[in-house]
PDB file with SEQRES, HELIX, SHEET and CRYST1 records, atoms N, CA, C and O in Angstrom:
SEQRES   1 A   75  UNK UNK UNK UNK UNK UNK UNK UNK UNK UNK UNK UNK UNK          
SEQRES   2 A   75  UNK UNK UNK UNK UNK UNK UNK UNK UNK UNK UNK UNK UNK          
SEQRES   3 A   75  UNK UNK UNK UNK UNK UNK UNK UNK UNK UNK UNK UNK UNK          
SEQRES   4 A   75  UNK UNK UNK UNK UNK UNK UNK UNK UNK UNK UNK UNK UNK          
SEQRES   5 A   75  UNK UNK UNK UNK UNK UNK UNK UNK UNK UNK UNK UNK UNK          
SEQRES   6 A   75  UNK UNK UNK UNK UNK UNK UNK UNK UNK UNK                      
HELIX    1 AA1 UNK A    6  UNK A   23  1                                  18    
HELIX    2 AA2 UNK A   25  UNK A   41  1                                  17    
HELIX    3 AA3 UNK A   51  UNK A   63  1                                  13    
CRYST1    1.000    1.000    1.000  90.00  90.00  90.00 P 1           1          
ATOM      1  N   UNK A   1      16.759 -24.807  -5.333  1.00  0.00           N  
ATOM      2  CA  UNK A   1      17.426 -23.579  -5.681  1.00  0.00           C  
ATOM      3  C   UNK A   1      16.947 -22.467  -4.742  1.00  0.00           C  
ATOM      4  O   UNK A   1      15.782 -22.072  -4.783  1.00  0.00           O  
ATOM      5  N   UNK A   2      17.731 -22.035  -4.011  1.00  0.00           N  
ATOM      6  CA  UNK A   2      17.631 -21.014  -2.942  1.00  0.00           C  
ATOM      7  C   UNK A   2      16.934 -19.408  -3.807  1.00  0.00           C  
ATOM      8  O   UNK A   2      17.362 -18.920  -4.852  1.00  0.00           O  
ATOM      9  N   UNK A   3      15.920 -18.955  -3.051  1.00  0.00           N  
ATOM     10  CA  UNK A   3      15.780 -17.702  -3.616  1.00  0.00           C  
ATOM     11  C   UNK A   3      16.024 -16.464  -3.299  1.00  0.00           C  
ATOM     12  O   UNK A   3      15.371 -16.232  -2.282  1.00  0.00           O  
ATOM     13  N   UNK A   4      16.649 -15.483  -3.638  1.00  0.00           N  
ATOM     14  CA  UNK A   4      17.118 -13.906  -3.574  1.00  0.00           C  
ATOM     15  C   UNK A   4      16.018 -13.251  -2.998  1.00  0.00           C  
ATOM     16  O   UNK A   4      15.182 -12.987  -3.862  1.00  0.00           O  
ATOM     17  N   UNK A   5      15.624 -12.805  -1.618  1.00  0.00           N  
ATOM     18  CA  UNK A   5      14.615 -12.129  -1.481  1.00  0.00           C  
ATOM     19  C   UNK A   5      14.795 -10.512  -1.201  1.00  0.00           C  
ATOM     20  O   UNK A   5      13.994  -9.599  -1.403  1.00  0.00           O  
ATOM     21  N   UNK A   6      16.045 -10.487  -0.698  1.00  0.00           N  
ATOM     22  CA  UNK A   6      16.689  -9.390  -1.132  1.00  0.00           C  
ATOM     23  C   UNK A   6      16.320  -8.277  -2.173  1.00  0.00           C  
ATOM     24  O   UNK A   6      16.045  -7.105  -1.917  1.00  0.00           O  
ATOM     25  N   UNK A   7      16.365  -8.810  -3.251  1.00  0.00           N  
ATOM     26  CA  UNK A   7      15.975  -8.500  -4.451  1.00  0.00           C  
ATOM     27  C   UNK A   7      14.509  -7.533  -4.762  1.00  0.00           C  
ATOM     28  O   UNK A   7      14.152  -6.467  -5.263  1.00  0.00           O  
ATOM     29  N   UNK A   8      14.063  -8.565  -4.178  1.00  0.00           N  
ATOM     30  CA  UNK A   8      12.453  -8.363  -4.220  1.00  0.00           C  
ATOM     31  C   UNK A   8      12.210  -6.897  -3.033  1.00  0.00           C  
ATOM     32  O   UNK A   8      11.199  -6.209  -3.174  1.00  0.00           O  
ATOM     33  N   UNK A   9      12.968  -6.650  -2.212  1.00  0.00           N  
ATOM     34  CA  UNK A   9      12.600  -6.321  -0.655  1.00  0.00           C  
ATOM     35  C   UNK A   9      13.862  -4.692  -1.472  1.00  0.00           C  
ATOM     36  O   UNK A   9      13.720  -3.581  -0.960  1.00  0.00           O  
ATOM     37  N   UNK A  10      14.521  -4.805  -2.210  1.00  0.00           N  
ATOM     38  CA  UNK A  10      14.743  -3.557  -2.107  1.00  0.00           C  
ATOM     39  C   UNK A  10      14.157  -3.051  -3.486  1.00  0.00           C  
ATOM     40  O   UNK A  10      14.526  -1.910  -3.764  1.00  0.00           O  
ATOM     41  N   UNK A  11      13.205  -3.740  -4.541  1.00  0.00           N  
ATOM     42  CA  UNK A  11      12.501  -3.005  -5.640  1.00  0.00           C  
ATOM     43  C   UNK A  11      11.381  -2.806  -4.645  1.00  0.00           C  
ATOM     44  O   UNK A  11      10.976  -1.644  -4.672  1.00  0.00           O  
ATOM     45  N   UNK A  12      10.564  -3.812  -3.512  1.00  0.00           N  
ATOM     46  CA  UNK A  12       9.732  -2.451  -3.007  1.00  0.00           C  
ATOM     47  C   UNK A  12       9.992  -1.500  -2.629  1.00  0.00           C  
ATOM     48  O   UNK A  12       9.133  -0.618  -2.647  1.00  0.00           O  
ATOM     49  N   UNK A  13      11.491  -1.193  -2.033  1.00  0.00           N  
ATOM     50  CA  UNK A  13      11.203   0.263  -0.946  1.00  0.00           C  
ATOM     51  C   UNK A  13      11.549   0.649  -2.453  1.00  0.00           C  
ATOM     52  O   UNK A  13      10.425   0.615  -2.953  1.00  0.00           O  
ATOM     53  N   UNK A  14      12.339   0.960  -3.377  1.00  0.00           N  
ATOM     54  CA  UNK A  14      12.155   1.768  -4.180  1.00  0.00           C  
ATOM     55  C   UNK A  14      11.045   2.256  -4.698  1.00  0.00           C  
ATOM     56  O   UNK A  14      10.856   3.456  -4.894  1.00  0.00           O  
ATOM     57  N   UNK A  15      10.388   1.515  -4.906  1.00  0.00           N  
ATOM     58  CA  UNK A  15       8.650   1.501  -5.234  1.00  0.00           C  
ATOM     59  C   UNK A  15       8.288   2.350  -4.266  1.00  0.00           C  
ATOM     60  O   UNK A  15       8.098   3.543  -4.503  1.00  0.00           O  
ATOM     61  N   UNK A  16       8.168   1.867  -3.180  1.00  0.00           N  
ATOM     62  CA  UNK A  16       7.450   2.889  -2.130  1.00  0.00           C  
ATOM     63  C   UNK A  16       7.854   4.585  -1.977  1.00  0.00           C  
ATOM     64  O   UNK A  16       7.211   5.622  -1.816  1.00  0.00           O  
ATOM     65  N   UNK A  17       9.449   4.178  -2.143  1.00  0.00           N  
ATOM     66  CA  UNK A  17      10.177   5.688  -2.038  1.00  0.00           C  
ATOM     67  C   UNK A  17       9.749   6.568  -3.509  1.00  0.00           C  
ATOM     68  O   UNK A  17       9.465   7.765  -3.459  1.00  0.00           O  
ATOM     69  N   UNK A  18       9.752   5.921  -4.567  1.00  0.00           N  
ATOM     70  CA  UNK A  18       9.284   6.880  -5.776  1.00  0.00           C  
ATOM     71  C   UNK A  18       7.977   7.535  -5.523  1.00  0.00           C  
ATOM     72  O   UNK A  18       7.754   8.663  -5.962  1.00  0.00           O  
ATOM     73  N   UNK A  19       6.733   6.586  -4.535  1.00  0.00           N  
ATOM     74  CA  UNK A  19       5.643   7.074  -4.632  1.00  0.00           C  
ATOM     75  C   UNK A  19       5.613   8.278  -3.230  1.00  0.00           C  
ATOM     76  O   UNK A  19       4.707   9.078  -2.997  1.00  0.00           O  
ATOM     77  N   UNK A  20       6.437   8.156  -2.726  1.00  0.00           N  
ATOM     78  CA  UNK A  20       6.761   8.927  -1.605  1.00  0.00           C  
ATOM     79  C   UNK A  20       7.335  10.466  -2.237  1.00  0.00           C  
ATOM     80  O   UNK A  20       6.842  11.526  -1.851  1.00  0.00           O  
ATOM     81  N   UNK A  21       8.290  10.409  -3.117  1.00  0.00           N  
ATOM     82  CA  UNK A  21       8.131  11.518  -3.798  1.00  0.00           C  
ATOM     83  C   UNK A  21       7.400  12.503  -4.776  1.00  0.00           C  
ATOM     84  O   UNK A  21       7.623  13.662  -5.126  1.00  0.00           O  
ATOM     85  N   UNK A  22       5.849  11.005  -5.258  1.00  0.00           N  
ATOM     86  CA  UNK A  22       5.543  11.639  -6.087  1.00  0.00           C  
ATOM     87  C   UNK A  22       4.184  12.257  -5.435  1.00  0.00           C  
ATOM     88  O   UNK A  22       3.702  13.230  -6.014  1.00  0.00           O  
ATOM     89  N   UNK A  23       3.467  11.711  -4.152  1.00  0.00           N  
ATOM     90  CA  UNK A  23       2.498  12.324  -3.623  1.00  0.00           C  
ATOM     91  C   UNK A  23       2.869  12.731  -2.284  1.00  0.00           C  
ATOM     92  O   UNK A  23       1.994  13.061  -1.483  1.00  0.00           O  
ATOM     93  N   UNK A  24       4.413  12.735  -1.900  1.00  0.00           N  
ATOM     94  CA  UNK A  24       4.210  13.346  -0.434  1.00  0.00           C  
ATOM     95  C   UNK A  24       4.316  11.805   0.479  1.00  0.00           C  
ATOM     96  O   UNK A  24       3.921  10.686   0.152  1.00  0.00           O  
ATOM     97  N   UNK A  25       4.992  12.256   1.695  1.00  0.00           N  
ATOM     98  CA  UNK A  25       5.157  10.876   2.468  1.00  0.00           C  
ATOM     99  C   UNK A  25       3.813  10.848   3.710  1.00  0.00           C  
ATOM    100  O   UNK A  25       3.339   9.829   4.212  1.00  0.00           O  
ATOM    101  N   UNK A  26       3.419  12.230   3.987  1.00  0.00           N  
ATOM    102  CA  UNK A  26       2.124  12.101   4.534  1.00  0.00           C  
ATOM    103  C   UNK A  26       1.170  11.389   4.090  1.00  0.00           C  
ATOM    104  O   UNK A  26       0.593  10.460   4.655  1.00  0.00           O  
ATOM    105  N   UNK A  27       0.931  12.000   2.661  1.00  0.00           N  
ATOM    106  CA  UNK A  27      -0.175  11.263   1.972  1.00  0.00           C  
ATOM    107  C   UNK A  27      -0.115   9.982   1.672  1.00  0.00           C  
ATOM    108  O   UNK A  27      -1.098   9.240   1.684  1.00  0.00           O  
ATOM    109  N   UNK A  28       0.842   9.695   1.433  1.00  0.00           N  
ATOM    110  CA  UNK A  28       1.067   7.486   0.689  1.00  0.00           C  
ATOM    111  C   UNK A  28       1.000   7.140   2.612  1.00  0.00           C  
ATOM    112  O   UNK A  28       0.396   6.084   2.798  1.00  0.00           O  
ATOM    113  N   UNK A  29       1.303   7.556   3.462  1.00  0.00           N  
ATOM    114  CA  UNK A  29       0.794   7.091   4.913  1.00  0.00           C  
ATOM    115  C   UNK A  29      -0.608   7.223   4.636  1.00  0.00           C  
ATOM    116  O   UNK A  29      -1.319   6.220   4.583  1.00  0.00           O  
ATOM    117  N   UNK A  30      -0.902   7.969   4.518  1.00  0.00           N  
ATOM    118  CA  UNK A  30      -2.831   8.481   4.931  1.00  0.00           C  
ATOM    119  C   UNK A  30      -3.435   7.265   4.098  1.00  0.00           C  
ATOM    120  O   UNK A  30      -4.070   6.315   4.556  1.00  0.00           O  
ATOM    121  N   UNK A  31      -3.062   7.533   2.643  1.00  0.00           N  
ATOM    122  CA  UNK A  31      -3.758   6.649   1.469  1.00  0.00           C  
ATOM    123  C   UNK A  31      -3.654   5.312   1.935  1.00  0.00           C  
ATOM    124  O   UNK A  31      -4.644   4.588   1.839  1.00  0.00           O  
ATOM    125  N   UNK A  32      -2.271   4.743   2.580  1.00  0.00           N  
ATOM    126  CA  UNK A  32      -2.115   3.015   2.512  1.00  0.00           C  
ATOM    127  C   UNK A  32      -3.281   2.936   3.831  1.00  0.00           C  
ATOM    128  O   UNK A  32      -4.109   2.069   3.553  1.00  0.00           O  
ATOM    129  N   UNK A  33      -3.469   3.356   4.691  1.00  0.00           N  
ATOM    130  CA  UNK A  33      -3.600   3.125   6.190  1.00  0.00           C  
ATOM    131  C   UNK A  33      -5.048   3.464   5.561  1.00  0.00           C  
ATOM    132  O   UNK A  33      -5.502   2.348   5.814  1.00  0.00           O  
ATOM    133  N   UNK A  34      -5.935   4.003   5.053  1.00  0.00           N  
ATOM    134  CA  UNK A  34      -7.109   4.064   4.187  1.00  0.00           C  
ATOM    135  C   UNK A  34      -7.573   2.955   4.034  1.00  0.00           C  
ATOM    136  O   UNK A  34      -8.316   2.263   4.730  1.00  0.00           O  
ATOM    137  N   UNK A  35      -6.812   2.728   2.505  1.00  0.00           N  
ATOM    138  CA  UNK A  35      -6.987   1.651   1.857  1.00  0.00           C  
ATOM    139  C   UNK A  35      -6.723   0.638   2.539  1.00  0.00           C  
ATOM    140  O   UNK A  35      -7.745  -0.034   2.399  1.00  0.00           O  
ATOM    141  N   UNK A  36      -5.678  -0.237   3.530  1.00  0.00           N  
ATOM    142  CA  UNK A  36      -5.737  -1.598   4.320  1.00  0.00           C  
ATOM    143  C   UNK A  36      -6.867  -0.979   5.468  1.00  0.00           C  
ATOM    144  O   UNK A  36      -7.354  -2.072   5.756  1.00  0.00           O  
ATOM    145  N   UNK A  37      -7.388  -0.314   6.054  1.00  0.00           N  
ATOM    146  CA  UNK A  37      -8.431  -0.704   6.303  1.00  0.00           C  
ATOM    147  C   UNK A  37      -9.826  -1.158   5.920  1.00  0.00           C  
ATOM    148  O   UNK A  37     -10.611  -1.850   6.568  1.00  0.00           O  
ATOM    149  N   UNK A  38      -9.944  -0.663   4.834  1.00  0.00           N  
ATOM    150  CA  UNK A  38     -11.045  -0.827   3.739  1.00  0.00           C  
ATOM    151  C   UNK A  38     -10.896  -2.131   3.429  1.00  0.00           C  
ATOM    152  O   UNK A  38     -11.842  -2.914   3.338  1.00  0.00           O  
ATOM    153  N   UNK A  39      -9.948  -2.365   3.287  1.00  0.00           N  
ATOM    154  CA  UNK A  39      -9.404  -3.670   2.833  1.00  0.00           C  
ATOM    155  C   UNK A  39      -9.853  -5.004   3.858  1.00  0.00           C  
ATOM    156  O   UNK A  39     -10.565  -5.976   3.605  1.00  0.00           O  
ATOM    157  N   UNK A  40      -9.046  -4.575   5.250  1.00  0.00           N  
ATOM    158  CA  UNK A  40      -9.778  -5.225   6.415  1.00  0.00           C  
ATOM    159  C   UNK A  40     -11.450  -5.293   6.133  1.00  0.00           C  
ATOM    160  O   UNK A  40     -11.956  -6.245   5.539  1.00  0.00           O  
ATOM    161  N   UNK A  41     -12.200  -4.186   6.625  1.00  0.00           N  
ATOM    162  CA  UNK A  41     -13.546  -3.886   6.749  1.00  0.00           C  
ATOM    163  C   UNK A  41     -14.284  -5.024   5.730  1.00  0.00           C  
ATOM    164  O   UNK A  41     -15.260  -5.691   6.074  1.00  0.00           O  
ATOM    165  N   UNK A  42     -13.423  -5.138   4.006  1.00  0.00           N  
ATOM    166  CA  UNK A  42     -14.339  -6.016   3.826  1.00  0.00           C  
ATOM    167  C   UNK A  42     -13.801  -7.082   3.361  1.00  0.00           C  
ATOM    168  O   UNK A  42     -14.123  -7.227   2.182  1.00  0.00           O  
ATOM    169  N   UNK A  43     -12.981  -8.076   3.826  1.00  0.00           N  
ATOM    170  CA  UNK A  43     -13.009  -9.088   4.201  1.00  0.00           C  
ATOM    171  C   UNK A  43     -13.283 -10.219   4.794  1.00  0.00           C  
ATOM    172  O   UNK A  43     -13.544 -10.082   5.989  1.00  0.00           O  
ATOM    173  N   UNK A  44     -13.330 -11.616   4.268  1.00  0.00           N  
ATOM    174  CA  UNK A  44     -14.040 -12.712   5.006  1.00  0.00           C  
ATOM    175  C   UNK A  44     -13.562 -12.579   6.394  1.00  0.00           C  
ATOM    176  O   UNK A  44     -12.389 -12.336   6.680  1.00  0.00           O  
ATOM    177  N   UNK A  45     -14.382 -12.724   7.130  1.00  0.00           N  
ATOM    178  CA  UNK A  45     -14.318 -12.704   8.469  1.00  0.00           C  
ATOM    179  C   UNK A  45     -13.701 -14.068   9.334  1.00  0.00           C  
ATOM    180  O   UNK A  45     -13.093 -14.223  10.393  1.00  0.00           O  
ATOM    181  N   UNK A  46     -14.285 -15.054   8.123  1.00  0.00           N  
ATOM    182  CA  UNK A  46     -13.567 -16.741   8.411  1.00  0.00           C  
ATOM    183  C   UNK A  46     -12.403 -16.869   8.170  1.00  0.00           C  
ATOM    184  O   UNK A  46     -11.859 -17.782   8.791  1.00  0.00           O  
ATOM    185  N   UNK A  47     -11.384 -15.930   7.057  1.00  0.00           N  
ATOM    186  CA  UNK A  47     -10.324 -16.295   6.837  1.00  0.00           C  
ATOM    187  C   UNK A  47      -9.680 -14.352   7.137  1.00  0.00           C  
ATOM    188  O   UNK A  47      -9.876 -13.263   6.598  1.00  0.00           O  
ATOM    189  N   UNK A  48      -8.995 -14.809   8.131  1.00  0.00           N  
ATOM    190  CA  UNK A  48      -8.648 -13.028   8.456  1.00  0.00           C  
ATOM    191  C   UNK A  48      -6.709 -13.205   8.745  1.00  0.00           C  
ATOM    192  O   UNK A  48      -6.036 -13.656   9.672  1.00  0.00           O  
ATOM    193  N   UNK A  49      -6.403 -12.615   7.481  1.00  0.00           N  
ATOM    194  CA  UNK A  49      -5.034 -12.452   6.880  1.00  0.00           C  
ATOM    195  C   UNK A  49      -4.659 -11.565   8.203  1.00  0.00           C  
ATOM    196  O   UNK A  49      -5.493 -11.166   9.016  1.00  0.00           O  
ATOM    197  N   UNK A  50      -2.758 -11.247   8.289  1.00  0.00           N  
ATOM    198  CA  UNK A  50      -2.466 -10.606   9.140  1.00  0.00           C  
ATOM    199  C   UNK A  50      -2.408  -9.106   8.510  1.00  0.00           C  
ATOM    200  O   UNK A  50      -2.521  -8.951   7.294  1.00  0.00           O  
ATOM    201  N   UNK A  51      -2.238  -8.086   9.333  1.00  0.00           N  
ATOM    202  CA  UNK A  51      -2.171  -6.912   9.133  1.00  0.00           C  
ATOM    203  C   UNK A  51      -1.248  -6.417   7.685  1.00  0.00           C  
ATOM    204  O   UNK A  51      -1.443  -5.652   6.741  1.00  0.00           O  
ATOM    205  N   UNK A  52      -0.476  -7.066   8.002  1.00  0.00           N  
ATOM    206  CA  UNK A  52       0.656  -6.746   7.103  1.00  0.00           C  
ATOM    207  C   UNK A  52       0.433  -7.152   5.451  1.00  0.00           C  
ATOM    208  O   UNK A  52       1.038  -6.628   4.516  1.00  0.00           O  
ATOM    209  N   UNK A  53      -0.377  -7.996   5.375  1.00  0.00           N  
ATOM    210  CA  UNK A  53      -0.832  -8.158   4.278  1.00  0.00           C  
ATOM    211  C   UNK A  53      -1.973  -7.339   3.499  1.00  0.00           C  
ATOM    212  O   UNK A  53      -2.164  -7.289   2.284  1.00  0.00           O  
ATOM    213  N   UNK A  54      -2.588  -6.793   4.406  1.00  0.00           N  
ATOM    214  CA  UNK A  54      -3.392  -5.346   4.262  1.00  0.00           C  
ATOM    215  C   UNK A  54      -2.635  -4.404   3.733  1.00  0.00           C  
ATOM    216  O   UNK A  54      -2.760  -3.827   2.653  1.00  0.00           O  
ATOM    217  N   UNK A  55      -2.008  -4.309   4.388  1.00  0.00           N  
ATOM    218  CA  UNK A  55      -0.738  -3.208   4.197  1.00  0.00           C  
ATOM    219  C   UNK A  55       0.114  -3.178   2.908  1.00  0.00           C  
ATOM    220  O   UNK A  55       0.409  -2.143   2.311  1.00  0.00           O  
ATOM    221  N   UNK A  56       0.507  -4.531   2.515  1.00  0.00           N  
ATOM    222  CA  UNK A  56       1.521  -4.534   1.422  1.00  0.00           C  
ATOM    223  C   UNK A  56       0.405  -4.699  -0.067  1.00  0.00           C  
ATOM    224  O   UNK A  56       0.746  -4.187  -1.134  1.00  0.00           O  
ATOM    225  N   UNK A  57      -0.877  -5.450   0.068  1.00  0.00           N  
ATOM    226  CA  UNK A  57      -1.969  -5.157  -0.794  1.00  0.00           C  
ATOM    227  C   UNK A  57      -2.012  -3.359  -1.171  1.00  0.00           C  
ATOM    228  O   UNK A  57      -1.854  -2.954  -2.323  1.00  0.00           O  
ATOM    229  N   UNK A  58      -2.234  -2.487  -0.066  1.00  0.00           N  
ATOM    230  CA  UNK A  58      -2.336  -1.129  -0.465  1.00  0.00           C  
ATOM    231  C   UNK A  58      -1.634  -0.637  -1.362  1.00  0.00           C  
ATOM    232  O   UNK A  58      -1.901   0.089  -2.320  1.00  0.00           O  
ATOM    233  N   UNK A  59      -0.358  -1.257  -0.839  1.00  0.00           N  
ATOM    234  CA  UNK A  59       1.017  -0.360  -1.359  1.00  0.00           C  
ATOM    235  C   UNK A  59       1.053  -0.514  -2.590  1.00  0.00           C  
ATOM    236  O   UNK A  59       1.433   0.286  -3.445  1.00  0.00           O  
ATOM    237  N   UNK A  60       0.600  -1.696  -2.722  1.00  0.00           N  
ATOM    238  CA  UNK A  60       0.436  -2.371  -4.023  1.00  0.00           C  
ATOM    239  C   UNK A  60      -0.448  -1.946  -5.261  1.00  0.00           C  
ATOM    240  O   UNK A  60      -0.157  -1.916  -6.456  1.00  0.00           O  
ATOM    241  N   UNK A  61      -1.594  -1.634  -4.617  1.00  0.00           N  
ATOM    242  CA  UNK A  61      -2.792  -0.857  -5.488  1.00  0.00           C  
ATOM    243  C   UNK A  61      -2.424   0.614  -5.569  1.00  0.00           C  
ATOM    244  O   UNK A  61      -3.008   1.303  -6.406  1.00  0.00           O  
ATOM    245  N   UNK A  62      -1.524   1.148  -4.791  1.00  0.00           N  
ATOM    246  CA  UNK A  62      -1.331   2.163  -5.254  1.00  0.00           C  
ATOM    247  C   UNK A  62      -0.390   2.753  -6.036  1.00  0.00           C  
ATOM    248  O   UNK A  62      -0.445   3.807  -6.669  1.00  0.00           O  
ATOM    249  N   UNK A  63       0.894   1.576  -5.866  1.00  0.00           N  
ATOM    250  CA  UNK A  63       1.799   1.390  -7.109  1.00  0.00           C  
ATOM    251  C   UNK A  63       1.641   1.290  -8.155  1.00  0.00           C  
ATOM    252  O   UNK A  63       2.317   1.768  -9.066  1.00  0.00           O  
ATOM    253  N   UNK A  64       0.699   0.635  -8.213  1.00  0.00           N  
ATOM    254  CA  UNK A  64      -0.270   0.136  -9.695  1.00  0.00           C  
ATOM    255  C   UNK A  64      -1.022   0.918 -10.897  1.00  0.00           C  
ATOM    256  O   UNK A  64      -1.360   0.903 -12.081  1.00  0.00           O  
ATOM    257  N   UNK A  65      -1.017   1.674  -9.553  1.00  0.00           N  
ATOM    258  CA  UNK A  65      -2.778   2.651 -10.017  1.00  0.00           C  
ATOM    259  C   UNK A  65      -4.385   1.923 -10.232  1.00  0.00           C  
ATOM    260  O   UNK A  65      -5.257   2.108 -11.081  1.00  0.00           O  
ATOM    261  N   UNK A  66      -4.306   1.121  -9.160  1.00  0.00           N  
ATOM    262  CA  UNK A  66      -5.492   0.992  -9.442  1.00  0.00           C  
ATOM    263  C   UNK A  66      -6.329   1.236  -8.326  1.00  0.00           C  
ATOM    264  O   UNK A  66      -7.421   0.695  -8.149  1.00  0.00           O  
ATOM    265  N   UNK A  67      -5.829   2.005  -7.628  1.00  0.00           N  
ATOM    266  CA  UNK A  67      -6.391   3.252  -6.607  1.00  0.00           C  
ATOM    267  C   UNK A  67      -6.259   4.320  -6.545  1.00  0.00           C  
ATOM    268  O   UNK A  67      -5.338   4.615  -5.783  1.00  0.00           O  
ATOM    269  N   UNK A  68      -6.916   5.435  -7.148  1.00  0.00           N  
ATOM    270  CA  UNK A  68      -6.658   7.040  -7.169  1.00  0.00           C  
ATOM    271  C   UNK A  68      -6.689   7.514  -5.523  1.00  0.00           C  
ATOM    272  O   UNK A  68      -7.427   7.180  -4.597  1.00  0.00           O  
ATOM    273  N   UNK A  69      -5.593   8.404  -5.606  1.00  0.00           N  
ATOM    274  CA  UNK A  69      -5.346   9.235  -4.339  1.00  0.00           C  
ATOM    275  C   UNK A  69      -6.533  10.414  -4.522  1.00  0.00           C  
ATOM    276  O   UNK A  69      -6.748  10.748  -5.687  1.00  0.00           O  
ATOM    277  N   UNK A  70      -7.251  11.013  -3.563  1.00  0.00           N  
ATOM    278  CA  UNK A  70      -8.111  12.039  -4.378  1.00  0.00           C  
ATOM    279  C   UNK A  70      -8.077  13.007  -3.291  1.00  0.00           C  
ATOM    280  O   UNK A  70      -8.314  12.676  -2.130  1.00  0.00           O  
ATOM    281  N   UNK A  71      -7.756  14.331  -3.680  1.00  0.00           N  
ATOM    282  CA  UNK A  71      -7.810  15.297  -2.238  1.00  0.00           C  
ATOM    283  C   UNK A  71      -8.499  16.097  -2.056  1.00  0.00           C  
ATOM    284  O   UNK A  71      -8.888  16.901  -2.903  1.00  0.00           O  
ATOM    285  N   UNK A  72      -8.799  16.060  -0.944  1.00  0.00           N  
ATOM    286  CA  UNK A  72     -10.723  17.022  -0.657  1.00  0.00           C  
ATOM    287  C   UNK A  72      -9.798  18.684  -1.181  1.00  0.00           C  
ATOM    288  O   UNK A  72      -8.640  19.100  -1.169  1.00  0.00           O  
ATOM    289  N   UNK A  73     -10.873  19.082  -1.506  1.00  0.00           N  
ATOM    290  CA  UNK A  73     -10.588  20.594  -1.553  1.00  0.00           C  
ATOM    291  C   UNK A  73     -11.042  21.319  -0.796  1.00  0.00           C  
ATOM    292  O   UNK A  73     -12.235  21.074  -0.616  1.00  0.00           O  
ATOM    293  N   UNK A  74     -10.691  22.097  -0.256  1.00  0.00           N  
ATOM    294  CA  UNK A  74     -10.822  23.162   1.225  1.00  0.00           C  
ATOM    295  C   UNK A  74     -11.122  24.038   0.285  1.00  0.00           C  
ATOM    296  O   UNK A  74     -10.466  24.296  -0.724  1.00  0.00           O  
ATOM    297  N   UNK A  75     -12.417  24.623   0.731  1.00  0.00           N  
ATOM    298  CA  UNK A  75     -12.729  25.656   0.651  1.00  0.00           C  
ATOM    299  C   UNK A  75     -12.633  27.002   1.481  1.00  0.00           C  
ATOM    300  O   UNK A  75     -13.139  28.035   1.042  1.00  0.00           O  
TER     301      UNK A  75                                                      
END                                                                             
């Protein structure tokens, strides 16, 4: 049985686009590109996933909430 990926590929950008409105499209850039590096940094070094999977992990934790966005305050 063939699968719809379609499907799947336009509830993320919606996903992405809601969070794009709700913190700003600068910031969900700043935050993902953060977080998949962090992500990189601590990872097995023997088994090293491609970029993009860094990337869609972030998007992911931050869809979720189980990564707070947090913004320095300027004084």
């Amino acid at each position: 049985m063939p699968v719809d990926r379609s499907i799947d590929k336009r509830r993320e950008t919606a996903d992405v686009d809601r969070m794009a409105k709700r913190m700003g499209k600068y910031t969900l850039v700043v935050a993902t590109a953060q977080r998949a590096r962090d992500l990189r940094e601590r990872s097995s070094r023997a088994l090293v996933p491609s970029a993009g999977s860094f990337i869609t992990r972030a998007l992911t934790e931050l869809g979720q909430g189980s990564v707070k966005v947090v913004r320095k305050r300027e004084d």
